[in-house]
C-alpha positions as CSV (number, residue, x, y, z in Angstrom):
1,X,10.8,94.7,-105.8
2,X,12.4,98.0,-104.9
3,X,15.4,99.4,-104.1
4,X,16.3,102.3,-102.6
5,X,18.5,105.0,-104.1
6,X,19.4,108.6,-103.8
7,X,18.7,110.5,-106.6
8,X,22.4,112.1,-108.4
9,X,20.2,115.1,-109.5
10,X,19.5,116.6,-106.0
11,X,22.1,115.2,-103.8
12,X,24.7,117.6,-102.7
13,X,26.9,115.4,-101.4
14,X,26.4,116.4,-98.0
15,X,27.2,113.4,-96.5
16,X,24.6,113.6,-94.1
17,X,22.8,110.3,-95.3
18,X,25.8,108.1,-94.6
19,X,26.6,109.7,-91.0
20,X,23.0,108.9,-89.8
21,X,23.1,105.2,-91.6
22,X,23.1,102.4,-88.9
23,X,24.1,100.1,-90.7
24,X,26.8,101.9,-93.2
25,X,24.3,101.1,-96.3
26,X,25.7,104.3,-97.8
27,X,28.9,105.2,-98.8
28,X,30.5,107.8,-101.1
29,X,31.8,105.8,-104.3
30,X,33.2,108.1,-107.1
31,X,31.9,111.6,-105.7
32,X,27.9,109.9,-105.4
33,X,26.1,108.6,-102.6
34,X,25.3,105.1,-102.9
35,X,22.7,102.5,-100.8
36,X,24.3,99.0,-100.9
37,X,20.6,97.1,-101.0
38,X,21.7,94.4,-99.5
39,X,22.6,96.2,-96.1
40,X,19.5,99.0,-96.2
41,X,17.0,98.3,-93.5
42,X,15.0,100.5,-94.5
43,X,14.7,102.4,-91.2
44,X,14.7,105.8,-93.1
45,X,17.5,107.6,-90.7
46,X,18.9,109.3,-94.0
47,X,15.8,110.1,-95.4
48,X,15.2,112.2,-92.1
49,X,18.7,113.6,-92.3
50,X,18.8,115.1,-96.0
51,X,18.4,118.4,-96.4
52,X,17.1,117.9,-100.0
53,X,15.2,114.7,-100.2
54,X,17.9,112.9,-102.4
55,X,17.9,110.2,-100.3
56,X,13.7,109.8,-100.4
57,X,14.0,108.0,-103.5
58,X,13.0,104.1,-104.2
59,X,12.8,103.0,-108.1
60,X,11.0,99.4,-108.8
61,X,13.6,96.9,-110.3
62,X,13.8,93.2,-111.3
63,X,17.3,93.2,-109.6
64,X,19.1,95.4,-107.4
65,X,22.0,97.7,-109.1
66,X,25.6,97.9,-107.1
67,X,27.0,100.7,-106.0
68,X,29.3,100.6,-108.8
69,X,26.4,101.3,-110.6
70,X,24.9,103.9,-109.2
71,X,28.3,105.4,-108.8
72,X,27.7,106.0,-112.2
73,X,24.4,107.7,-112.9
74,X,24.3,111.5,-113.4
75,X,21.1,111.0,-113.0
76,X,18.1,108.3,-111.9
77,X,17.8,105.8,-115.5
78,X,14.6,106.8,-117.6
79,X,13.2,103.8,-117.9
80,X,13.5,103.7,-113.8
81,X,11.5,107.3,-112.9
82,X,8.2,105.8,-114.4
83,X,8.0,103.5,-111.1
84,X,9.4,106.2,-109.0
């Protein structure tokens, strides 16, 4: 499966992905912008509305990671950026 994130690297916390969520998938947890995968429909609103393509990022996973988690990254997992 995959699950879609926005890359800590090249996200300047804008906030512009989170305004143009319909369905409030994103919020700002601990300074990052994070996709709750159990609310993102995939419609790709905040992927239009970055100005730096953070938020056109999906990984391949065997289970999705919170917020909490991703909250937490300074940047996308290693072993996650092969199946980028």
């Amino acid at each position: 499966m995959h699950q879609h994130i926005t890359d800590p690297e090249t996200c300047i916390q804008c906030s512009a992905c989170e305004m143009a969520c319909p369905v409030t998938a994103i919020q700002a947890i601990a300074g990052r912008y994070c996709i709750e995968a159990n609310l993102c429909n995939e419609c790709n609103k905040c992927i239009e509305e970055c100005p730096t393509g953070a938020a056109n990022c999906y990984v391949e996973t065997d289970k999705f990671f919170s917020q909490e988690e991703q909250a937490s990254w300074t940047a996308i997992p290693t072993e996650l950026t092969k199946s980028a």
